[in-house]
VOFI-906276 format. One record per residue (C-alpha): residue number from 1; residue in one letter; x, y, z. Coordinates in steps of 0.1 Angstrom, whole numbers. Layout:
+------+--------+-------+-------+-------+
: keba : dodren :     u :     v :     w :
+------+--------+-------+-------+-------+
:  NUM :      A :     X :     Y :     Z :
...
+------+--------+-------+-------+-------+
//
This chain:
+------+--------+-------+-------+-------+
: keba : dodren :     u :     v :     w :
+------+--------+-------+-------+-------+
:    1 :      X :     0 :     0 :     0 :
:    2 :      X :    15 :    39 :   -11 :
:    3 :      X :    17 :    62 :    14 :
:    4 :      X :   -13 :    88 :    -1 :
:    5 :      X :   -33 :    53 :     4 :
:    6 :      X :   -29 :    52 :    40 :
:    7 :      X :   -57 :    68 :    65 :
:    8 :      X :   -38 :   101 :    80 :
:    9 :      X :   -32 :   107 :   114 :
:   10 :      X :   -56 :   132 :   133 :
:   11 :      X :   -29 :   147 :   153 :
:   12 :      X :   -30 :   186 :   154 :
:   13 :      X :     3 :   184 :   176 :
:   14 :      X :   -15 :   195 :   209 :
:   15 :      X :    -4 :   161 :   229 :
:   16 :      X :   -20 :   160 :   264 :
:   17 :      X :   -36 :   130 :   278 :
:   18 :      X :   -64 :   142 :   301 :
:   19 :      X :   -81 :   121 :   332 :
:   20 :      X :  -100 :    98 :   306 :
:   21 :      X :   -69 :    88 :   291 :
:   22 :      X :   -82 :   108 :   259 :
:   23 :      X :   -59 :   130 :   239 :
:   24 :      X :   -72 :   170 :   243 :
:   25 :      X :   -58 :   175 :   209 :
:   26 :      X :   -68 :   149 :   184 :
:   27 :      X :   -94 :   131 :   209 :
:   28 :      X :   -77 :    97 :   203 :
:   29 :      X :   -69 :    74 :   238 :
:   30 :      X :   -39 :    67 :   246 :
:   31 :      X :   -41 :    36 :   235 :
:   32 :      X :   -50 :    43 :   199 :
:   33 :      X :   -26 :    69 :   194 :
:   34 :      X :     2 :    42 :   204 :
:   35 :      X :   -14 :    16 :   187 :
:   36 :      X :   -18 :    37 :   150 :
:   37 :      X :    13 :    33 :   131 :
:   38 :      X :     1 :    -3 :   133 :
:   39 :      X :   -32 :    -2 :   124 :
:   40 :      X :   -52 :   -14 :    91 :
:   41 :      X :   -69 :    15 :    69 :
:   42 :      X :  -104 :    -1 :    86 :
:   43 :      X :   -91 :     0 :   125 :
:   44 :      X :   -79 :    38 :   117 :
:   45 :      X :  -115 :    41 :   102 :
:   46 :      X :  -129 :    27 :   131 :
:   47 :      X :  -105 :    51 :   159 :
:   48 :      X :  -120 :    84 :   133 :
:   49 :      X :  -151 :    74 :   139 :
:   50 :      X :  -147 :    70 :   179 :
:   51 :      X :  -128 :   105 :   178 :
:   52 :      X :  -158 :   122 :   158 :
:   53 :      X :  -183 :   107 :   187 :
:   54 :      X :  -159 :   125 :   215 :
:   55 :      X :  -154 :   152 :   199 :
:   56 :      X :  -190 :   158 :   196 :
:   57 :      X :  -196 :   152 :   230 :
:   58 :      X :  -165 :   179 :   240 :
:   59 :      X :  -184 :   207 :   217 :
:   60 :      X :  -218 :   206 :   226 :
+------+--------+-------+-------+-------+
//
C-alpha cells in the first residue's frame, strides 16, 4: 500500500492526555494513538469514527 493510500493521522500536535486517558488535541486514547502506526486502513477508520463521537460530545 503507497503512502497517499494510507488513512492520515488526526494529530493537530496539541499532545495531552487528560483524566479519561483521551488525547485534548486529536481526541484519540492513549491507546490508539500508540497503537496507530500499526493499524489497518479499517481500524484507523474505526478510531475516526470513535474520535468524531468524542469530539461531539467535547463541543456541545
Amino acid at each position: 500500500m503507497k503512502v497517499a493510500d494510507k488513512v492520515r493521522s488526526p494529530c493537530v500536535s496539541i499532545c495531552a492526555l487528560d483524566d479519561n486517558d483521551i488525547c485534548v488535541g486529536c481526541y484519540r486514547s492513549g491507546d490508539e494513538i500508540t497503537r496507530w502506526s500499526q493499524m489497518s486502513n479499517e481500524e484507523r477508520r474505526e478510531v475516526l469514527r470513535n474520535v468524531a463521537e468524542r469530539e461531539s460530545r467535547v463541543l456541545i
